[in-house]
C-alpha positions as a Markdown table, in Angstrom:
| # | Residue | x | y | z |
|---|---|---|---|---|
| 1 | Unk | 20.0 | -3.6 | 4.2 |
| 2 | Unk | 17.1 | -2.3 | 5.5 |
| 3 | Unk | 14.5 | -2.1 | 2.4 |
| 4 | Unk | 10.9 | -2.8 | 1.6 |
| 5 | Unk | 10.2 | -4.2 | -1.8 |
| 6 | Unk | 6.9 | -3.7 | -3.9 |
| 7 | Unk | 6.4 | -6.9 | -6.8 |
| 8 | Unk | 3.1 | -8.1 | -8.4 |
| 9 | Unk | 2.8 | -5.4 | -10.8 |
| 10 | Unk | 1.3 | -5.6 | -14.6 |
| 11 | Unk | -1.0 | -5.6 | -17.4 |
| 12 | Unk | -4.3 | -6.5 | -16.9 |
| 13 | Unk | -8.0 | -6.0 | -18.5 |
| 14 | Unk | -10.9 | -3.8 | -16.9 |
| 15 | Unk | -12.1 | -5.8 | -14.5 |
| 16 | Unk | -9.2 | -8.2 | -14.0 |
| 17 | Unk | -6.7 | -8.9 | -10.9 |
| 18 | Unk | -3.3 | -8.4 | -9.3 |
| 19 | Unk | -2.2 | -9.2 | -6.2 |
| 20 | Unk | 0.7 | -6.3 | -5.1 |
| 21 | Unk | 3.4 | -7.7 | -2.0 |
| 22 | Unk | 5.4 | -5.7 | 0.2 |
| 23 | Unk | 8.3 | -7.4 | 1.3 |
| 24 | Unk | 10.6 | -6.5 | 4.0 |
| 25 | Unk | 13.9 | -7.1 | 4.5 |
| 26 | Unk | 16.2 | -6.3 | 7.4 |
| 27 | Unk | 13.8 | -5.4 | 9.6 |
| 28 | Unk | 10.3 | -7.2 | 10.7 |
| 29 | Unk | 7.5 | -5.7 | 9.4 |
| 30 | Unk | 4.6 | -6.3 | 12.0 |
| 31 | Unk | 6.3 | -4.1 | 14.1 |
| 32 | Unk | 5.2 | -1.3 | 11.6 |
| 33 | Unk | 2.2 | -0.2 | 10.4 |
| 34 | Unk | 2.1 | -0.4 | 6.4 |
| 35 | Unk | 0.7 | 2.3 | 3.7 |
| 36 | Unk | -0.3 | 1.8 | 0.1 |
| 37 | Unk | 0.0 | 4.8 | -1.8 |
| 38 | Unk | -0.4 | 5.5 | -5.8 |
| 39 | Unk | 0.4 | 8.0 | -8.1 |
| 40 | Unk | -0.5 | 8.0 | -11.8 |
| 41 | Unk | 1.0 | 10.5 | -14.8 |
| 42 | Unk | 0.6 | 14.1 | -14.2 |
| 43 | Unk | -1.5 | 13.3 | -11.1 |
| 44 | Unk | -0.7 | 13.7 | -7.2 |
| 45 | Unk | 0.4 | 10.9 | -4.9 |
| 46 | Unk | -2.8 | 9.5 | -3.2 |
| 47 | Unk | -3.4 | 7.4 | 0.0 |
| 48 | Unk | -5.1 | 3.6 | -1.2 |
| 49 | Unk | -5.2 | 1.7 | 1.9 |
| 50 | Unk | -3.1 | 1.4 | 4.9 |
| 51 | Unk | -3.2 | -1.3 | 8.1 |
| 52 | Unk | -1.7 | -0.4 | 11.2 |
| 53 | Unk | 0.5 | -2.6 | 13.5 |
| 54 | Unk | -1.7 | -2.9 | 16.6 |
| 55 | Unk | -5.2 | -4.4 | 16.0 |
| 56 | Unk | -4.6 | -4.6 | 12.1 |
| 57 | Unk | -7.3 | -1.4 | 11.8 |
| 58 | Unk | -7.5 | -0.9 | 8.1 |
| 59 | Unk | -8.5 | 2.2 | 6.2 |
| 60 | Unk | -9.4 | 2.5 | 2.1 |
| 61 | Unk | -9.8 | 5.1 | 0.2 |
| 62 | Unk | -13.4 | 5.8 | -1.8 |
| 63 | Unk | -12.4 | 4.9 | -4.5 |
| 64 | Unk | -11.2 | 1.4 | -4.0 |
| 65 | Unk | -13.6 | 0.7 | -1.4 |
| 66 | Unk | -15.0 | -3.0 | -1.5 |
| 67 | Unk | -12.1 | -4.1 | -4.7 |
| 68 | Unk | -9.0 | -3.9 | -2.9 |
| 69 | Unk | -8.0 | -5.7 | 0.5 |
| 70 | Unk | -5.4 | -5.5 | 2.4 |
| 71 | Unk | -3.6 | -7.9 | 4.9 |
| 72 | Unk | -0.4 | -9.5 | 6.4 |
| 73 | Unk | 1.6 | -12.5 | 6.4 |
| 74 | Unk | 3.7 | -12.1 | 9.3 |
| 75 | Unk | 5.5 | -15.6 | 8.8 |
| 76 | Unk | 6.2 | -14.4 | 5.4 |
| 77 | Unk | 7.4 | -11.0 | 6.5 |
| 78 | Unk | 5.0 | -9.4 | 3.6 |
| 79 | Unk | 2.2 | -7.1 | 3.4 |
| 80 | Unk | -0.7 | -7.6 | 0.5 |
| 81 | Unk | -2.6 | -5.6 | -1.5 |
| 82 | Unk | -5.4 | -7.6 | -3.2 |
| 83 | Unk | -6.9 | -5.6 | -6.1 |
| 84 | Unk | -10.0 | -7.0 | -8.0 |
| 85 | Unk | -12.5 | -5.4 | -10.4 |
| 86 | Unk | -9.9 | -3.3 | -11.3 |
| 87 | Unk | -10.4 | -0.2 | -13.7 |
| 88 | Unk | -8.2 | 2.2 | -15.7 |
| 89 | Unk | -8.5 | 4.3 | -13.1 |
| 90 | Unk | -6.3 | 2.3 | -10.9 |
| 91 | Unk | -3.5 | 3.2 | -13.5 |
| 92 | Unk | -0.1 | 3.9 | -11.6 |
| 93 | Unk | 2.7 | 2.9 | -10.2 |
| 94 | Unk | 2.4 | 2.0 | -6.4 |
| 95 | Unk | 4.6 | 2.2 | -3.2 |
| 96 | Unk | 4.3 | 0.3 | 0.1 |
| 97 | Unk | 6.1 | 2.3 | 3.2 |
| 98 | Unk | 6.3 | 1.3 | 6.6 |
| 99 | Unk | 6.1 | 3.5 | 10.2 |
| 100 | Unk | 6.7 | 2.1 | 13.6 |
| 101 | Unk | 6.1 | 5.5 | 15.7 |
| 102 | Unk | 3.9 | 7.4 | 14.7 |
| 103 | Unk | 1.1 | 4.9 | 14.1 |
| 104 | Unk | 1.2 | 4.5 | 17.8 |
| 105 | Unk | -0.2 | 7.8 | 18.2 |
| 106 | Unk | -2.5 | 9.1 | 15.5 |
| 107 | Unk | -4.6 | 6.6 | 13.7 |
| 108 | Unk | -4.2 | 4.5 | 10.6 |
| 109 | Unk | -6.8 | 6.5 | 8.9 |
| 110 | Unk | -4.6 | 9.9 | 9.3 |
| 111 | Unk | -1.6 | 8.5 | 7.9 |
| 112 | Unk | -3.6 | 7.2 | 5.1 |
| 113 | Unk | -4.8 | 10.7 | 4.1 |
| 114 | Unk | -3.1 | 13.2 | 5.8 |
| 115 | Unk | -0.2 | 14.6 | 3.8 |
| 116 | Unk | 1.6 | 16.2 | 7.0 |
| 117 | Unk | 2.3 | 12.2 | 7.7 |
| 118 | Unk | 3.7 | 11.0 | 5.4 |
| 119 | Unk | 6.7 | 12.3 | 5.7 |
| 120 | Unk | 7.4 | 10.2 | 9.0 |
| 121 | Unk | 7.3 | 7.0 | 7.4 |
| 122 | Unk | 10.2 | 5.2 | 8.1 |
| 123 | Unk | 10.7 | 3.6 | 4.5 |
| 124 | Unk | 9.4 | 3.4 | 1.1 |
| 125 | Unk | 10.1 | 1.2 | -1.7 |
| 126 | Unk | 10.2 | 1.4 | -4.9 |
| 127 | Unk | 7.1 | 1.0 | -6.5 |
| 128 | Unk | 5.6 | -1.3 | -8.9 |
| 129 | Unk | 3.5 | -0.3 | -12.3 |
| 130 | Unk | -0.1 | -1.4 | -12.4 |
| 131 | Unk | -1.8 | -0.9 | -15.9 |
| 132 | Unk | -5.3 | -1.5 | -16.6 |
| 133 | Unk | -6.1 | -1.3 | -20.3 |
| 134 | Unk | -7.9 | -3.1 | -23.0 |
């Protein structure tokens, strides 16, 4: 099967940590670039951070700018999303997708942010619920 898998999910306390994986499986995954997206209760489906598969250019959003990181372990097949100083804010389930042609001509930043993109991504998982709460 050709799938990518989100895990790392949870509770955790203002200003905790999670560390969110991407898994692929059927395919190889640095062949793609990678998306983080995020979409909390009665709000729309935001772009959080997204790598690309050439030079590893990453983007982040504002709002998670200098708390969340994101990088690959190719040998593991897996993608990372490192979240620290989290708030309730960050409250929401998120999704990992993966794109091998488009990224080759726009940049990482575009299909981070740009709507009209992410419709071309090749695959999506099925999320994982992050919850930050007291």
């Amino acid at each position: 099967q050709l799938q990518l898998v989100e895990s790392g999910g949870g509770l955790v306390q203002p200003g905790g940590s999670l560390r969110l994986s991407c898994a692929a499986s059927g395919f190889t995954l640095d062949r793609y670039a990678i998306g983080w997206f995020r979409q909390a209760p009665g709000k729309e489906r935001e772009g959080v951070s997204c790598i690309s598969k050439i030079d590893s250019t990453t983007y982040y959003a504002d709002s998670v700018k200098g708390r969340f990181t994101i990088f690959r372990d190719n040998a593991k097949n897996t993608v990372y999303l490192q979240m620290n100083s989290l708030k309730p804010e960050d409250t929401g389930v998120y999704y990992c997708a993966a794109d091998r042609i488009w990224s080759r001509i726009t940049s990482v930043q575009n299909m981070c942010v740009m709507r009209t993109y992410w419709n071309e991504y090749d695959f999506w998982g099925q999320g994982t619920q992050v919850t930050v709460s007291s």
